[in-house]
N, CA and C atoms of all chains as a GROMACS GRO file, in nm:
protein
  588
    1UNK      N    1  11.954   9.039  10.668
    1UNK     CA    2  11.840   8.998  10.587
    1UNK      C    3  11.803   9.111  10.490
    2UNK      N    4  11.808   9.079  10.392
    2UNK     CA    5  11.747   9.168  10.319
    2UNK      C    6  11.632   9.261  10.305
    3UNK      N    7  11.601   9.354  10.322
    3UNK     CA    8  11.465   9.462  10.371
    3UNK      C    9  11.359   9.484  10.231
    4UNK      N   10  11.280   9.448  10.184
    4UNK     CA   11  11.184   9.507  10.134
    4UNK      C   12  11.115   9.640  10.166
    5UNK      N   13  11.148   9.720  10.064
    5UNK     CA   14  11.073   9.868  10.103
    5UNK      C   15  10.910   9.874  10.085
    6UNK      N   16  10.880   9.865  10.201
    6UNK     CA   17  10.741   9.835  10.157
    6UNK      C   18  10.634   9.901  10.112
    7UNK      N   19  10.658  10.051  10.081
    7UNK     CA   20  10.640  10.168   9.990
    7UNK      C   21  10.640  10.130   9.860
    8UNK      N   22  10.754  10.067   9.794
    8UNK     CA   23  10.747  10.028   9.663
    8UNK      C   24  10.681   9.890   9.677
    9UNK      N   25  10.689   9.771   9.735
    9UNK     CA   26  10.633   9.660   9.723
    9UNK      C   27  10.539   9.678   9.668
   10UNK      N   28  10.434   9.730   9.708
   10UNK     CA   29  10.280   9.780   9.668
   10UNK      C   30  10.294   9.693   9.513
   11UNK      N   31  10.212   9.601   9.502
   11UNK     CA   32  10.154   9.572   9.339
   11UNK      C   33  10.155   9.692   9.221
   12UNK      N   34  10.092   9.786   9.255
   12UNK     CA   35  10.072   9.903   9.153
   12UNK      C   36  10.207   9.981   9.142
   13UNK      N   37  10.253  10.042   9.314
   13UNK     CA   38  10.377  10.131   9.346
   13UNK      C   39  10.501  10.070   9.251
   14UNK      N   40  10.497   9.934   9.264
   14UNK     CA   41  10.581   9.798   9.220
   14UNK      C   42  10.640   9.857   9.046
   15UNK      N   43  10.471   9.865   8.977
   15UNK     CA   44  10.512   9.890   8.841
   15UNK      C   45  10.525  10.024   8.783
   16UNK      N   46  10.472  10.142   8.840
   16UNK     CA   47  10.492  10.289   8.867
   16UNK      C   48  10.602  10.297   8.837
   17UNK      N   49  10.685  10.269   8.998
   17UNK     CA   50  10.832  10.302   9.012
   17UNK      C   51  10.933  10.208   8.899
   18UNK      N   52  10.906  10.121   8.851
   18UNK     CA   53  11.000  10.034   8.784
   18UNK      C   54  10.993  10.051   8.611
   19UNK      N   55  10.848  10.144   8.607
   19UNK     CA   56  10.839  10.226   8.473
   19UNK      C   57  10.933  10.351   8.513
   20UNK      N   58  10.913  10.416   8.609
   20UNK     CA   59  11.027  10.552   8.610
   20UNK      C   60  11.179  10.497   8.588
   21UNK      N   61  11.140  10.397   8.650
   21UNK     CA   62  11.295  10.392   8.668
   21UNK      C   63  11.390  10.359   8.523
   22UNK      N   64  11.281  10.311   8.427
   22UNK     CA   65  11.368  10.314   8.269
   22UNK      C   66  11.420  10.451   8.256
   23UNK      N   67  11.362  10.577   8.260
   23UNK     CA   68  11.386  10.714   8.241
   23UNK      C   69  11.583  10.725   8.255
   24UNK      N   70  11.654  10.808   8.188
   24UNK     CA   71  11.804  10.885   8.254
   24UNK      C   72  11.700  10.986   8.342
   25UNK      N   73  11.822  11.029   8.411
   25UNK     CA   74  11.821  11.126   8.549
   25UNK      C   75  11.739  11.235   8.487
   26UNK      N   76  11.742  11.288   8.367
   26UNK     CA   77  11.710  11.396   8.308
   26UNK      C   78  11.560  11.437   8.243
   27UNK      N   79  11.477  11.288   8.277
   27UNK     CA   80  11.395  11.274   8.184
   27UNK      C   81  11.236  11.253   8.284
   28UNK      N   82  11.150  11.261   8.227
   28UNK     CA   83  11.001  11.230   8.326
   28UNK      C   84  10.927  11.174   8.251
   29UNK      N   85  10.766  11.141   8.278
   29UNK     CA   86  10.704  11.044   8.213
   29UNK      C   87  10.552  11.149   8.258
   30UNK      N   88  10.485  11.112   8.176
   30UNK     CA   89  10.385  11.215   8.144
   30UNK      C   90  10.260  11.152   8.223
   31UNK      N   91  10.203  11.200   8.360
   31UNK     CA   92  10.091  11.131   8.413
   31UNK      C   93  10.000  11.043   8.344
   32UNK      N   94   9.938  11.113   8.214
   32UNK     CA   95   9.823  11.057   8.132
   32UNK      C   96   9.913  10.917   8.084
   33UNK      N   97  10.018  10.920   8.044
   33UNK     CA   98  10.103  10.781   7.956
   33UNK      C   99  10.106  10.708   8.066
   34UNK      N  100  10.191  10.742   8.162
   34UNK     CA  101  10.197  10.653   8.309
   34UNK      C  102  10.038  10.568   8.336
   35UNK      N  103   9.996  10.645   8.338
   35UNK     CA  104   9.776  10.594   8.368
   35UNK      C  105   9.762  10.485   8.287
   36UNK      N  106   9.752  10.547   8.125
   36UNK     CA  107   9.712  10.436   8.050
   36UNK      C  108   9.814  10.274   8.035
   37UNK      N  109   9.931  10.320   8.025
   37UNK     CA  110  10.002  10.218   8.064
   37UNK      C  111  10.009  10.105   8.134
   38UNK      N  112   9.967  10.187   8.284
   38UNK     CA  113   9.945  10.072   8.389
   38UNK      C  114   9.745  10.030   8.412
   39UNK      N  115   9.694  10.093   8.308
   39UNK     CA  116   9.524  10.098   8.314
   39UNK      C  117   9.515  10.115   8.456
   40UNK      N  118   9.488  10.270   8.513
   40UNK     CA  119   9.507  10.313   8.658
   40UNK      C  120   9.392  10.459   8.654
   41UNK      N  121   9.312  10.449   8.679
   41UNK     CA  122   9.245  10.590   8.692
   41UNK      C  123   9.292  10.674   8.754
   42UNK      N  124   9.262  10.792   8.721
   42UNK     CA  125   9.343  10.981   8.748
   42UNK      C  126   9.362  10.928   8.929
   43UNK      N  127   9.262  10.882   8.996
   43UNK     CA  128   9.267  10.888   9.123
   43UNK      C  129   9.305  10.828   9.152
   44UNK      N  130   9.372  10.658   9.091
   44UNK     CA  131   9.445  10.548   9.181
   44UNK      C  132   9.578  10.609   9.116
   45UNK      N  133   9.606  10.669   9.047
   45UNK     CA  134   9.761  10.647   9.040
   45UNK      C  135   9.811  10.803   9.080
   46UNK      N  136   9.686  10.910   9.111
   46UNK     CA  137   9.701  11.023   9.158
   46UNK      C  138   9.739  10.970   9.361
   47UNK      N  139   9.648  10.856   9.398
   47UNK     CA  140   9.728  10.845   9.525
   47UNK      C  141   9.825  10.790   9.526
   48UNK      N  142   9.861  10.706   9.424
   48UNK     CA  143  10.024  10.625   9.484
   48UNK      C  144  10.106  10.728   9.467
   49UNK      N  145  10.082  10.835   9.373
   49UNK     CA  146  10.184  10.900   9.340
   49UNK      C  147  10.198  11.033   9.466
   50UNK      N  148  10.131  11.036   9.529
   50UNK     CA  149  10.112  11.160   9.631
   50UNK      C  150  10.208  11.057   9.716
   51UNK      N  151  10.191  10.946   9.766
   51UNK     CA  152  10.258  10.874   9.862
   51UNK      C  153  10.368  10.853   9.863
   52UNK      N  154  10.449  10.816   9.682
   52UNK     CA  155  10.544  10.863   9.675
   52UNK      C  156  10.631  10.937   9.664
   53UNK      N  157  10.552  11.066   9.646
   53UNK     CA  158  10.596  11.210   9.624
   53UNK      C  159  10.678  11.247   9.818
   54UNK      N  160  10.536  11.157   9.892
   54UNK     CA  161  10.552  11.204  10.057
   54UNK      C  162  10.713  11.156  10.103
   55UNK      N  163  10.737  11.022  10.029
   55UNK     CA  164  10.878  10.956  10.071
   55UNK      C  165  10.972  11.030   9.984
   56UNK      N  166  10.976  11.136   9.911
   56UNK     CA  167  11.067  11.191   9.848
   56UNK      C  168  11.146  11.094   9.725
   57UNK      N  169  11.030  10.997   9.689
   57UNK     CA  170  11.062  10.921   9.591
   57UNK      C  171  11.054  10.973   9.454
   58UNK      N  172  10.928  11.043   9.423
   58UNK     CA  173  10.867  11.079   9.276
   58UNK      C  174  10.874  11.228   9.304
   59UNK      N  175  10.945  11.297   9.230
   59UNK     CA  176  10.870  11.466   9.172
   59UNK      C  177  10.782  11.458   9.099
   60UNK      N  178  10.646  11.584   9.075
   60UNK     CA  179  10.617  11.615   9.015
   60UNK      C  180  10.620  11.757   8.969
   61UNK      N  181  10.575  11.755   8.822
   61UNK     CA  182  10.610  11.911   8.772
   61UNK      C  183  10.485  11.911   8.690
   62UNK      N  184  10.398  12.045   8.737
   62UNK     CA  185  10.274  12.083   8.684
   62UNK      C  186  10.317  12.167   8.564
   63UNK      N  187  10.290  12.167   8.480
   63UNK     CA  188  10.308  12.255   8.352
   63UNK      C  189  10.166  12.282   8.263
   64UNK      N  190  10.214  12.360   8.178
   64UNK     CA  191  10.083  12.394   8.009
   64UNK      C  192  10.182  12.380   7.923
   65UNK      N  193  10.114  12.273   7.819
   65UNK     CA  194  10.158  12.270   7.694
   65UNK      C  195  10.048  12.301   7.626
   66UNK      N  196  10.068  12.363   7.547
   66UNK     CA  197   9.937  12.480   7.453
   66UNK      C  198   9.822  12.516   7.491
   67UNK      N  199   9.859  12.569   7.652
   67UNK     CA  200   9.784  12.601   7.718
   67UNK      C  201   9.655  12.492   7.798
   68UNK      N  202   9.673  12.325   7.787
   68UNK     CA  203   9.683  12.242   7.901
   68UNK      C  204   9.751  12.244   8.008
   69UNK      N  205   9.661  12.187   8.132
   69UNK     CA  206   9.783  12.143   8.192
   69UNK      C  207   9.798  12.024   8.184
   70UNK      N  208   9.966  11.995   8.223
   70UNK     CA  209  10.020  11.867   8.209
   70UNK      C  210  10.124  11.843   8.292
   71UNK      N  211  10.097  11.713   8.385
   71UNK     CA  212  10.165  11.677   8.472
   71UNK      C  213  10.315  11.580   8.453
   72UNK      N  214  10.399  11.595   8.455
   72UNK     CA  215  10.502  11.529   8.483
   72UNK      C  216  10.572  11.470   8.571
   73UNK      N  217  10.606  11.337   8.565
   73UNK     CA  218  10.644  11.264   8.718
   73UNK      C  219  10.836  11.233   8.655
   74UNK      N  220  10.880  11.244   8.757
   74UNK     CA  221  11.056  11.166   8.722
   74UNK      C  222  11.039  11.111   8.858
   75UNK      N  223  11.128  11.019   8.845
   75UNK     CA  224  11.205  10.932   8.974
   75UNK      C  225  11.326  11.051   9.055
   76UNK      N  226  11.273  11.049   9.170
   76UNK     CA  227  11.454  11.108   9.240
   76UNK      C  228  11.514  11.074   9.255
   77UNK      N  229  11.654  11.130   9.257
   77UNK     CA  230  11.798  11.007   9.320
   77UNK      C  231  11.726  10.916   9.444
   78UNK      N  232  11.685  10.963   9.512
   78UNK     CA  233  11.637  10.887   9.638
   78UNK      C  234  11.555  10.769   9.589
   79UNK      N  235  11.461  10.807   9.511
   79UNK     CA  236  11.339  10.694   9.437
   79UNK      C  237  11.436  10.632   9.387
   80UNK      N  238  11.521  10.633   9.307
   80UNK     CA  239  11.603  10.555   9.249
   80UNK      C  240  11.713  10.465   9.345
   81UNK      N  241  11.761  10.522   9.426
   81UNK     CA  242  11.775  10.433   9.538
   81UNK      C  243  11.708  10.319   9.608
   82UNK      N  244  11.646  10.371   9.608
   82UNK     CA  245  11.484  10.291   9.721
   82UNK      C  246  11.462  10.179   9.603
   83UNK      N  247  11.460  10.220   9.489
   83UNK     CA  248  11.373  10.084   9.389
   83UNK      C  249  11.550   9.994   9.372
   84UNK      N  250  11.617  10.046   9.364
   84UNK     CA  251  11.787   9.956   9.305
   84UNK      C  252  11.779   9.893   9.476
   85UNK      N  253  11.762   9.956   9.574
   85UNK     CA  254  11.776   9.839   9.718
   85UNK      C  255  11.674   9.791   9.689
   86UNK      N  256  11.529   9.802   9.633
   86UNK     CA  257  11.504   9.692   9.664
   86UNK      C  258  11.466   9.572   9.592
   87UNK      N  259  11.479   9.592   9.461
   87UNK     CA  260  11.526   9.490   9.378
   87UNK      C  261  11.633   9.410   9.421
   88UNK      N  262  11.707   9.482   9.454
   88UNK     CA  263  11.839   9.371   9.516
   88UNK      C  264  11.782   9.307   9.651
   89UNK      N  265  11.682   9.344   9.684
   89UNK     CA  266  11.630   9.250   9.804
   89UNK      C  267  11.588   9.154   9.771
   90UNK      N  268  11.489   9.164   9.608
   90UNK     CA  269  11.429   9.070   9.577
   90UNK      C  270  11.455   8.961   9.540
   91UNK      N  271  11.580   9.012   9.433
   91UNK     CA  272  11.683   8.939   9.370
   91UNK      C  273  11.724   8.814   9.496
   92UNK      N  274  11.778   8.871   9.588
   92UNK     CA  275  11.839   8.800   9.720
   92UNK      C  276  11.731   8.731   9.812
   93UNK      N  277  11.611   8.715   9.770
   93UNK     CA  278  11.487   8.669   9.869
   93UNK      C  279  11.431   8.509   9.768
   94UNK      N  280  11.490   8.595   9.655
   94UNK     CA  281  11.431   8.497   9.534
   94UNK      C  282  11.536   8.360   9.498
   95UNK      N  283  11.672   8.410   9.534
   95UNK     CA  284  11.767   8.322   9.513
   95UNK      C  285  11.839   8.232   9.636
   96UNK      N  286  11.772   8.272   9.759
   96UNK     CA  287  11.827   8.284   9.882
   96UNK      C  288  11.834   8.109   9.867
   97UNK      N  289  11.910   8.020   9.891
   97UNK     CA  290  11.893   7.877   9.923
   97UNK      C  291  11.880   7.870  10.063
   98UNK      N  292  11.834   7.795  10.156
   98UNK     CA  293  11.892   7.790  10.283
   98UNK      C  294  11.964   7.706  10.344
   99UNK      N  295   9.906   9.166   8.073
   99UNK     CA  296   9.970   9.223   8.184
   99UNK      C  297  10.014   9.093   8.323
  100UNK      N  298  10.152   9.123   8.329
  100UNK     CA  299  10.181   8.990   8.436
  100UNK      C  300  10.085   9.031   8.580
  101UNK      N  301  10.026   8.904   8.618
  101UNK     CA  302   9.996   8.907   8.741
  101UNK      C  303  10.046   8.888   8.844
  102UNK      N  304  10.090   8.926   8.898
  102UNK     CA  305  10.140   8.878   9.061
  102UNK      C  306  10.031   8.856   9.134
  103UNK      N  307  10.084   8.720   9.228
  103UNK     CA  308   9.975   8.612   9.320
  103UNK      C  309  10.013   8.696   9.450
  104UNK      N  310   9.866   8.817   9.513
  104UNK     CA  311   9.846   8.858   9.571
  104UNK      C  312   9.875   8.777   9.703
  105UNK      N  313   9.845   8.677   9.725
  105UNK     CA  314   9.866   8.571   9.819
  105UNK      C  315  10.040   8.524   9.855
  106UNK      N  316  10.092   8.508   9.750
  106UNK     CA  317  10.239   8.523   9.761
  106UNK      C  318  10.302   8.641   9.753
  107UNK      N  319  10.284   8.737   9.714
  107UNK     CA  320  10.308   8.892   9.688
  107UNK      C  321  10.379   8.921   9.859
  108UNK      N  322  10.306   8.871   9.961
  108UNK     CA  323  10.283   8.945  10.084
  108UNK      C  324  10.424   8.913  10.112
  109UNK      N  325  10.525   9.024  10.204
  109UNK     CA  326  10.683   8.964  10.200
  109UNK      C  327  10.722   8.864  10.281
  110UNK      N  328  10.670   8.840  10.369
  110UNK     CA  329  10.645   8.722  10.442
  110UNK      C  330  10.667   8.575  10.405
  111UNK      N  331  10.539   8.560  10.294
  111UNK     CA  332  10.479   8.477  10.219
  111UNK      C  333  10.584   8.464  10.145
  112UNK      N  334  10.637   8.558  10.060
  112UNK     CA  335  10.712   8.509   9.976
  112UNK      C  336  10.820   8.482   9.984
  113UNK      N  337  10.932   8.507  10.133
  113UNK     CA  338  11.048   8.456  10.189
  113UNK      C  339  11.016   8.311  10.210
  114UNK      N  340  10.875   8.241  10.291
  114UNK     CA  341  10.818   8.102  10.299
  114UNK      C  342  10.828   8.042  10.168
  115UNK      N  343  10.769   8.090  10.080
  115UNK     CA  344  10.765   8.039   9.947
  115UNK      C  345  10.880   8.028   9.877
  116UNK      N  346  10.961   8.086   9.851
  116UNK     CA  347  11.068   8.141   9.807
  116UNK      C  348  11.178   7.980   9.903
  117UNK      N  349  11.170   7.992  10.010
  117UNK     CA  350  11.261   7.884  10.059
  117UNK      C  351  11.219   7.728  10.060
  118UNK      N  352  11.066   7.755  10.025
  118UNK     CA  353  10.993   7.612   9.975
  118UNK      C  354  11.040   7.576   9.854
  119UNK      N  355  11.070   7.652   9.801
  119UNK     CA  356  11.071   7.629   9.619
  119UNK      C  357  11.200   7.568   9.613
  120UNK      N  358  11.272   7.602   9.728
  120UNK     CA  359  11.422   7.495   9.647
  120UNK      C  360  11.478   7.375   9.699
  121UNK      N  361  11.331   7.331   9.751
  121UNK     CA  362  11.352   7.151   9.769
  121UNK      C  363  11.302   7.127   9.684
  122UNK      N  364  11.340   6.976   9.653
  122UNK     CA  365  11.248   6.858   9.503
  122UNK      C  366  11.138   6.837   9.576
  123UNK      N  367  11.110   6.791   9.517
  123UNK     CA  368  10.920   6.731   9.520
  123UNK      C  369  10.882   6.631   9.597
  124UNK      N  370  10.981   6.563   9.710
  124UNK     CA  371  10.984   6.440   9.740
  124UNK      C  372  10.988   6.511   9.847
  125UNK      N  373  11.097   6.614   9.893
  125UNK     CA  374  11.117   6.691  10.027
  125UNK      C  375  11.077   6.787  10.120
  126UNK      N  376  11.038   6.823  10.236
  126UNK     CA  377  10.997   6.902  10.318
  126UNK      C  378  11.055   6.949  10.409
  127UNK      N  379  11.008   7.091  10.492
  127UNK     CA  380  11.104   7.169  10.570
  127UNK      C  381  11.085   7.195  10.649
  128UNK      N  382  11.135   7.151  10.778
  128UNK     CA  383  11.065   7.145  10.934
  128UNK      C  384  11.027   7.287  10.980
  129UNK      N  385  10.868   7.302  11.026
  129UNK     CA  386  10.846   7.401  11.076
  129UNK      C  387  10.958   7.515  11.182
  130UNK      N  388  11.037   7.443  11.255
  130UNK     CA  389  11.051   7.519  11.327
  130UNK      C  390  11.149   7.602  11.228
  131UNK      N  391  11.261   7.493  11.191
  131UNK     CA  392  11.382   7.582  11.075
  131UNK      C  393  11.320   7.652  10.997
  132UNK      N  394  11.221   7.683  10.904
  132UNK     CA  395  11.134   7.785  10.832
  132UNK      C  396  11.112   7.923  10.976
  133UNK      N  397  11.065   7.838  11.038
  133UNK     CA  398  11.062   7.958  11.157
  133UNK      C  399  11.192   8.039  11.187
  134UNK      N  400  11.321   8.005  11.239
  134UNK     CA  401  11.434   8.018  11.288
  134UNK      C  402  11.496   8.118  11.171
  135UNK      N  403  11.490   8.027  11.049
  135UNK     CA  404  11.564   8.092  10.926
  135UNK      C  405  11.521   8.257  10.915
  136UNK      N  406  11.378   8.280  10.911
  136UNK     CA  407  11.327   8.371  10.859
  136UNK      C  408  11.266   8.420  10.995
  137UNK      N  409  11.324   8.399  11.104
  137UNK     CA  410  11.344   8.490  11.207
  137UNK      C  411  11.241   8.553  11.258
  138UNK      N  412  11.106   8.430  11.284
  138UNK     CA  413  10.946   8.440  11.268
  138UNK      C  414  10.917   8.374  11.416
  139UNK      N  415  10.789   8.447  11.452
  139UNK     CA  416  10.737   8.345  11.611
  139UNK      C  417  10.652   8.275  11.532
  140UNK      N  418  10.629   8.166  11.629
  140UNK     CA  419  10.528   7.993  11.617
  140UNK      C  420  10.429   8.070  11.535
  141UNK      N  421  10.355   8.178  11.594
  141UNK     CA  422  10.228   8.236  11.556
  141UNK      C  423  10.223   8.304  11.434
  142UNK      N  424  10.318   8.359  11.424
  142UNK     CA  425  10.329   8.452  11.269
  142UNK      C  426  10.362   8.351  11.175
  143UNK      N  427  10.436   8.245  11.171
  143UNK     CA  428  10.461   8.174  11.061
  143UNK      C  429  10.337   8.073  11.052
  144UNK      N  430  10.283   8.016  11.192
  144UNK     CA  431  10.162   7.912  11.137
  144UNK      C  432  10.072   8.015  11.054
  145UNK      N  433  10.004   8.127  11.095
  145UNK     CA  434   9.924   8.230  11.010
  145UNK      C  435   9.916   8.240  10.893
  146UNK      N  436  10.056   8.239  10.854
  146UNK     CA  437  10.118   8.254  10.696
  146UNK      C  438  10.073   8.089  10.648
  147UNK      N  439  10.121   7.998  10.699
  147UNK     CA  440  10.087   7.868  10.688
  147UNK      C  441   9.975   7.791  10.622
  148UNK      N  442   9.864   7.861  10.742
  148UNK     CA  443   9.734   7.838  10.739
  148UNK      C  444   9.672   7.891  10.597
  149UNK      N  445   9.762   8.016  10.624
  149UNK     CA  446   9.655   8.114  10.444
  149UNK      C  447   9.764   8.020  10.339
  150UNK      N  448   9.833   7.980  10.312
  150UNK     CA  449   9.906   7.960  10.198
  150UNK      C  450   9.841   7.794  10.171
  151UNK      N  451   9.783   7.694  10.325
  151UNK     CA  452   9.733   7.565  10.293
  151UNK      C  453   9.593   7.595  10.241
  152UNK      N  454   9.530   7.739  10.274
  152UNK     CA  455   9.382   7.690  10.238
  152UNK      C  456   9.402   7.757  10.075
  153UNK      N  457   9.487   7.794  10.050
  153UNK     CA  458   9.473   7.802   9.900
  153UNK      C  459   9.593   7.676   9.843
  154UNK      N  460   9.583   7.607   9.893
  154UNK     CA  461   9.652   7.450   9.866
  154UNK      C  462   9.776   7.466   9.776
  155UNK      N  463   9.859   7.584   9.840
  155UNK     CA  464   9.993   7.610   9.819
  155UNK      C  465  10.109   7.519   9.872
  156UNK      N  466  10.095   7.507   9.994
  156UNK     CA  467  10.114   7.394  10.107
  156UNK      C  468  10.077   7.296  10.169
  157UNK      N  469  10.139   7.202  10.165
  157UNK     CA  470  10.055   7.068  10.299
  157UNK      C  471  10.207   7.078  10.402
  158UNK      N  472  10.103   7.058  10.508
  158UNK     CA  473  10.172   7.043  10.631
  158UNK      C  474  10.124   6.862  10.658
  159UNK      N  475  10.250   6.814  10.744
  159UNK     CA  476  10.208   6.664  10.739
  159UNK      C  477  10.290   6.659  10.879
  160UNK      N  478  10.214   6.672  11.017
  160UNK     CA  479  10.210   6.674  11.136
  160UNK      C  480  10.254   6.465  11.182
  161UNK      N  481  10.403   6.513  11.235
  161UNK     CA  482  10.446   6.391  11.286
  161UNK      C  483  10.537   6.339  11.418
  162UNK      N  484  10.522   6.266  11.455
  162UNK     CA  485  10.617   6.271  11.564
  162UNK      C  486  10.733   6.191  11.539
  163UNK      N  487  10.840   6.239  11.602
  163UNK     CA  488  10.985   6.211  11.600
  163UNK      C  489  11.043   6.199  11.749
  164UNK      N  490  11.098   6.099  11.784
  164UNK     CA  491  11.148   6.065  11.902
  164UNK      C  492  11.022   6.109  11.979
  165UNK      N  493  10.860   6.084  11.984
  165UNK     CA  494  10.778   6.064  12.056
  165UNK      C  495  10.769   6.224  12.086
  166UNK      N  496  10.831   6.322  12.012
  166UNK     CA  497  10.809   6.490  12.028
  166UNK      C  498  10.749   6.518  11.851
  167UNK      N  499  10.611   6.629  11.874
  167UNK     CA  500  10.570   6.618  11.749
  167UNK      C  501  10.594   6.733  11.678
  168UNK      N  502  10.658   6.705  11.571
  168UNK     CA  503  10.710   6.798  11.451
  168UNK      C  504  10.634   6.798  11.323
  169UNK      N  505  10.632   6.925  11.309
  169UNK     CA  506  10.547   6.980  11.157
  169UNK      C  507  10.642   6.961  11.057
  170UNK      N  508  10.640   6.944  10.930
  170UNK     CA  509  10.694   6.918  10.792
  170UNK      C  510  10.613   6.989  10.691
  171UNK      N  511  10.638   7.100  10.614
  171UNK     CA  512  10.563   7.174  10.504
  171UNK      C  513  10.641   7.152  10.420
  172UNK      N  514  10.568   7.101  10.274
  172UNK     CA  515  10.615   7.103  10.204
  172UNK      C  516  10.519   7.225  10.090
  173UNK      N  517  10.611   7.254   9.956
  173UNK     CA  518  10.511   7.327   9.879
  173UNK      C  519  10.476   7.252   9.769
  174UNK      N  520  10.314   7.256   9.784
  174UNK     CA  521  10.230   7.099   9.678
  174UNK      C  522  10.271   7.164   9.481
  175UNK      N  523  10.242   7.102   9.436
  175UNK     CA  524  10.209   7.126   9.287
  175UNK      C  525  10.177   7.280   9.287
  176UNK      N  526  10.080   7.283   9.310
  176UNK     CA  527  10.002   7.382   9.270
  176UNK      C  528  10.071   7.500   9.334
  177UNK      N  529  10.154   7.514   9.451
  177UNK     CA  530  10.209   7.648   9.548
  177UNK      C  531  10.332   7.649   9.432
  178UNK      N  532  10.385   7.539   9.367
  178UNK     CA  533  10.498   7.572   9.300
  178UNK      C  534  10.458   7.645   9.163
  179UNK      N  535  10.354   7.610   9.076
  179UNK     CA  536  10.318   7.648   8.948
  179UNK      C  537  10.270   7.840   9.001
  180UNK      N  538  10.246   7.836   9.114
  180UNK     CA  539  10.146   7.986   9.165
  180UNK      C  540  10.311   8.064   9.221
  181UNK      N  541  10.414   7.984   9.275
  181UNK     CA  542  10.547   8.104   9.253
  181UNK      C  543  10.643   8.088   9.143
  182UNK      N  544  10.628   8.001   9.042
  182UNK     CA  545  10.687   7.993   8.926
  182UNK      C  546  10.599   8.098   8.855
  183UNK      N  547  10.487   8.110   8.855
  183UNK     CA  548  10.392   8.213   8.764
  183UNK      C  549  10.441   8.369   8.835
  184UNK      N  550  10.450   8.375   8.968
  184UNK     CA  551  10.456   8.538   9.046
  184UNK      C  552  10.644   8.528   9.003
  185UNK      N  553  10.716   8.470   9.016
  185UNK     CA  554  10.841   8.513   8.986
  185UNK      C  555  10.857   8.578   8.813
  186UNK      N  556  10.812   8.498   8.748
  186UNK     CA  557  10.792   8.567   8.597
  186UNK      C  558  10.701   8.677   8.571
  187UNK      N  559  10.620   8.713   8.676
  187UNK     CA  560  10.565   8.834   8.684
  187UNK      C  561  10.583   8.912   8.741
  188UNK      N  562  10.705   8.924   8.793
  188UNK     CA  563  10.765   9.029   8.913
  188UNK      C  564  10.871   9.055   8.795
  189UNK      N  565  10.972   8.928   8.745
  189UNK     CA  566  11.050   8.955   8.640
  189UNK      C  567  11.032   9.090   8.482
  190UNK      N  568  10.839   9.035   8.486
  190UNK     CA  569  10.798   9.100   8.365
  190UNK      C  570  10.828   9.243   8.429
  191UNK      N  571  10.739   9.283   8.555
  191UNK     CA  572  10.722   9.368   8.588
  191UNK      C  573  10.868   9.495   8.572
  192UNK      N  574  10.995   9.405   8.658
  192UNK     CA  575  11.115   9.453   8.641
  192UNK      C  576  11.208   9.499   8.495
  193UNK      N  577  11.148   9.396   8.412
  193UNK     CA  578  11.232   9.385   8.317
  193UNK      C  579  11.134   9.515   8.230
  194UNK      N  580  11.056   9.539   8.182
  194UNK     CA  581  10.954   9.593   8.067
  194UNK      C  582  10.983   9.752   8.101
  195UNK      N  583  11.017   9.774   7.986
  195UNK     CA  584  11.027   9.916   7.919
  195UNK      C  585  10.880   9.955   7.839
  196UNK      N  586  10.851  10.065   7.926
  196UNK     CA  587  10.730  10.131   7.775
  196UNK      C  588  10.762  10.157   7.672
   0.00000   0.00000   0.00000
């Protein structure tokens, strides 16, 4: 049977991770863009993202750009795993005939 | 912004739903095989049942057969237009690039 990760299921986690996941391996997405994007305040998308940080899904990287700080999130190989299984769960839950 | 139907969202719900959706409109799917298929006790699937009829996703139409009584769910109008709407919003969700 196909497994839903139920870390990403999450409604919000859902569109988070499936915005990272446009990114190449090389690239991150800027907390404040991520926020407005999904209309998510500093603190709701500051916890999904701690939660996924905990599953070794999301890095983050604290930085200053002209002397701000500024947060950066990428997907990990692992996050990127976790969201490709489980799209293919969905894919297979959605098409399943019986 | 696509919505996903919190009510079908749940993974449960949406394996039920998901295997409702691919009979015609004329047809229904014996409780227990919904049960069996998706590898559910009496109790966990009526639960799901119950929440998916009082938002009139489902009718159940309680009958007897060879004088032993069997449940029949089908998914009404309205459960089909509410996972035709969450599949194109799981789609949006998947598909959309910032």
């Amino acid at each position: 049977m196909a497994n839903l990760d139920n870390l990403i299921h999450q409604p919000v986690r859902l569109r988070i991770v499936s915005s990272l996941s446009t990114l190449s391996e090389d690239e991150s997405m800027e907390f404040t863009f991520l926020r407005d994007l999904h209309e998510l305040t500093d603190g709701n998308l500051g916890a999904h993202l701690r939660k996924l940080e905990e599953a070794g899904y999301v890095s983050l990287e604290k930085t200053f750009v002209d002397r701000k700080p500024r947060t950066f999130i990428a997907l990990t190989r692992k996050g990127r795993k976790a969201f490709s299984e489980h799209v293919k769960a969905l894919e297979q839950i959605l098409k399943d005939k019986p």
